[in-house]
C-alpha positions as a Python dict, from the first residue, in 0.01 Angstrom:
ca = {
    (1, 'X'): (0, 0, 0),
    (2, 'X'): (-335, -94, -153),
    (3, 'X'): (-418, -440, -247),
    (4, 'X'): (-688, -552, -469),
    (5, 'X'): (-901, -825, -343),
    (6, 'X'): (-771, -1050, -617),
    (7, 'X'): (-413, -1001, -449),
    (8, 'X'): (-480, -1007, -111),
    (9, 'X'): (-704, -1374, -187),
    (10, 'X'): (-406, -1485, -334),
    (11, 'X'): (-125, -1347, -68),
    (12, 'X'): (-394, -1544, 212),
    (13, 'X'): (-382, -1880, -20),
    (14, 'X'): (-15, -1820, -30),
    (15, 'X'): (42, -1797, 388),
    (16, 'X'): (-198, -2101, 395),
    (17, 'X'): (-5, -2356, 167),
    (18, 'X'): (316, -2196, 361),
    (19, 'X'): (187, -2298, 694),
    (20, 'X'): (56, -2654, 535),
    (21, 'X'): (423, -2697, 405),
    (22, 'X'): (568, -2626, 755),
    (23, 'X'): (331, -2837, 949),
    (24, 'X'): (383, -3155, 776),
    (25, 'X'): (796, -3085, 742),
    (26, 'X'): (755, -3041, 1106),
    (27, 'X'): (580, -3364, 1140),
    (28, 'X'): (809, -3530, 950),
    (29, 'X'): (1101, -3395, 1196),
    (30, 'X'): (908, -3540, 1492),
    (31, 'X'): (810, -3885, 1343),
    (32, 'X'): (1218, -3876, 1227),
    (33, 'X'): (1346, -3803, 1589),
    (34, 'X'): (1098, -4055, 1791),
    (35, 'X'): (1180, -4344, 1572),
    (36, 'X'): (1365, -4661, 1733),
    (37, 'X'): (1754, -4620, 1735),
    (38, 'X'): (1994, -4908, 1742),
    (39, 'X'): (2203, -4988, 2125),
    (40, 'X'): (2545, -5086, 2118),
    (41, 'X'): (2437, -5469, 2169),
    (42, 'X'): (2229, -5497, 1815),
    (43, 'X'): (2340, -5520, 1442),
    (44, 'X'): (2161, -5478, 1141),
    (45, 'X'): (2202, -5754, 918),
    (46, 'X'): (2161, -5680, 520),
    (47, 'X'): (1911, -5823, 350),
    (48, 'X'): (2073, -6054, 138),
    (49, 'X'): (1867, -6050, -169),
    (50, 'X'): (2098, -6062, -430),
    (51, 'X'): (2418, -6286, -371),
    (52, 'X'): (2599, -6428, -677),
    (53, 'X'): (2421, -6803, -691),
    (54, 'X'): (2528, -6922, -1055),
    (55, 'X'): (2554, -7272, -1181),
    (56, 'X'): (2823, -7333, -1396),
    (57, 'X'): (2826, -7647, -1710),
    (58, 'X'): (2887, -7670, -2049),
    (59, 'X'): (2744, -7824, -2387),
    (60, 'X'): (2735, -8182, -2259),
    (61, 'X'): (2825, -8468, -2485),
    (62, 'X'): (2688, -8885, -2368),
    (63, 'X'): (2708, -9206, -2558),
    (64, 'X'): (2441, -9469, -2650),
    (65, 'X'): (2325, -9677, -2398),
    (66, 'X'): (2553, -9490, -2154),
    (67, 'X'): (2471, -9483, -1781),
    (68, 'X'): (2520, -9107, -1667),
    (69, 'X'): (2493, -8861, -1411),
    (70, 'X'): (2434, -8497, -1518),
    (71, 'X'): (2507, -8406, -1185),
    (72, 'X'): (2887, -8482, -1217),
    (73, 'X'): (2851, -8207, -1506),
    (74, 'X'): (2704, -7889, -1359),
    (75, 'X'): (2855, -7662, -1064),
    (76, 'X'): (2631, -7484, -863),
    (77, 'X'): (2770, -7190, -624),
    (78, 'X'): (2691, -6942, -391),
    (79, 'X'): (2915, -6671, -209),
    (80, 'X'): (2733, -6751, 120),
    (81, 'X'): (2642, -7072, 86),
    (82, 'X'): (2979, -7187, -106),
    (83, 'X'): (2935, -7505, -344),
    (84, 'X'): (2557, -7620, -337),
    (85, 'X'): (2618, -7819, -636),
    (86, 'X'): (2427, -8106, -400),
    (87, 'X'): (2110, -7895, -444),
    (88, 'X'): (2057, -7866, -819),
    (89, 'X'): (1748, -8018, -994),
    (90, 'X'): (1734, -8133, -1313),
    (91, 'X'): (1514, -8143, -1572),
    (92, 'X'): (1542, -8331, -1916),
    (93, 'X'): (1446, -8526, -2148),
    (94, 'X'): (1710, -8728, -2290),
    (95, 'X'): (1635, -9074, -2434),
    (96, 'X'): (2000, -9169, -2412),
    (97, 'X'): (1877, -9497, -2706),
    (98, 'X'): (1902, -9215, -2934),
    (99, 'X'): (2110, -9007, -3118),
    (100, 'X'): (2015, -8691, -3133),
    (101, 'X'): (2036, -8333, -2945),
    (102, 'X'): (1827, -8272, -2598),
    (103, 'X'): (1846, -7960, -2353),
    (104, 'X'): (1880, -7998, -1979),
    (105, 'X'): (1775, -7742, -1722),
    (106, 'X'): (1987, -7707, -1460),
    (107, 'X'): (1813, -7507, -1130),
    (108, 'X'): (1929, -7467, -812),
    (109, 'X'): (1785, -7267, -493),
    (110, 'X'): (2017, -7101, -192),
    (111, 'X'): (1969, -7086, 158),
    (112, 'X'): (1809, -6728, 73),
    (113, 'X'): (1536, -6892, -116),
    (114, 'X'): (1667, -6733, -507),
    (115, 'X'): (1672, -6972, -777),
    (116, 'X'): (1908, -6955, -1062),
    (117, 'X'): (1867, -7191, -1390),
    (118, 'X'): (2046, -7249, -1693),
    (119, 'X'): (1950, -7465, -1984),
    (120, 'X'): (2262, -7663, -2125),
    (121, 'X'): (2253, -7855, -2487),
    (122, 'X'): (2316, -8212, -2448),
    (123, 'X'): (2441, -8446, -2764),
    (124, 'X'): (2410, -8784, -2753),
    (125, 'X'): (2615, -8961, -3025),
    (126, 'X'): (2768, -9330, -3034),
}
């Protein structure tokens, strides 16, 4: 069988880029096989990046001149952490003298460090 130079240049590229190809696969094999494995004693723990933190209020209605807590209206929970209503900040800016509509923001931050918010419409009205 006679090859052409062109052909036998590109049959030589061909067993080159095959042996590349091997090489690293069979470097990845090695690096695969030597890497630290897990005794009976140890545990991975998930990295709990996303857990359902939520707060949970509602359009919130006050009267003139009323003292008020806006914590009493918001919920703020966690599935690890369970209620951490005690946590949430608040930020407004409600002149409770006057009538009028205000928004609140609610946020709250877990044990995991997330932080959820929601902004709830406050009415203030005699």
């Amino acid at each position: 069988m006679d090859f052409s130079i062109k052909q036998a240049s590109q049959l030589a590229l061909y067993i080159v880029l095959c042996t590349l190809f091997l090489y690293g696969f069979t470097q990845f094999l090695l690096q695969m096989n030597n890497r630290p494995t897990l005794t009976t004693n140890e545990f991975i723990t998930p990295d709990i990046q996303y857990s359902a933190l939520s707060i949970h209020a509602d359009k919130i209605a006050l009267k003139l001149n009323e003292d008020y807590d806006l914590k009493s209206f918001v919920l703020a929970t966690d599935e690890i952490d369970g209620d951490i209503s005690k946590n949430v900040e608040i930020y407004d800016n409600i002149n409770i003298k006057e009538k009028g509509y205000y928004k609140v923001r609610f946020a709250v931050k877990n044990s995991n460090g997330q932080w959820a918010d929601k902004i709830v419409d406050v009415r203030v009205d005699e």
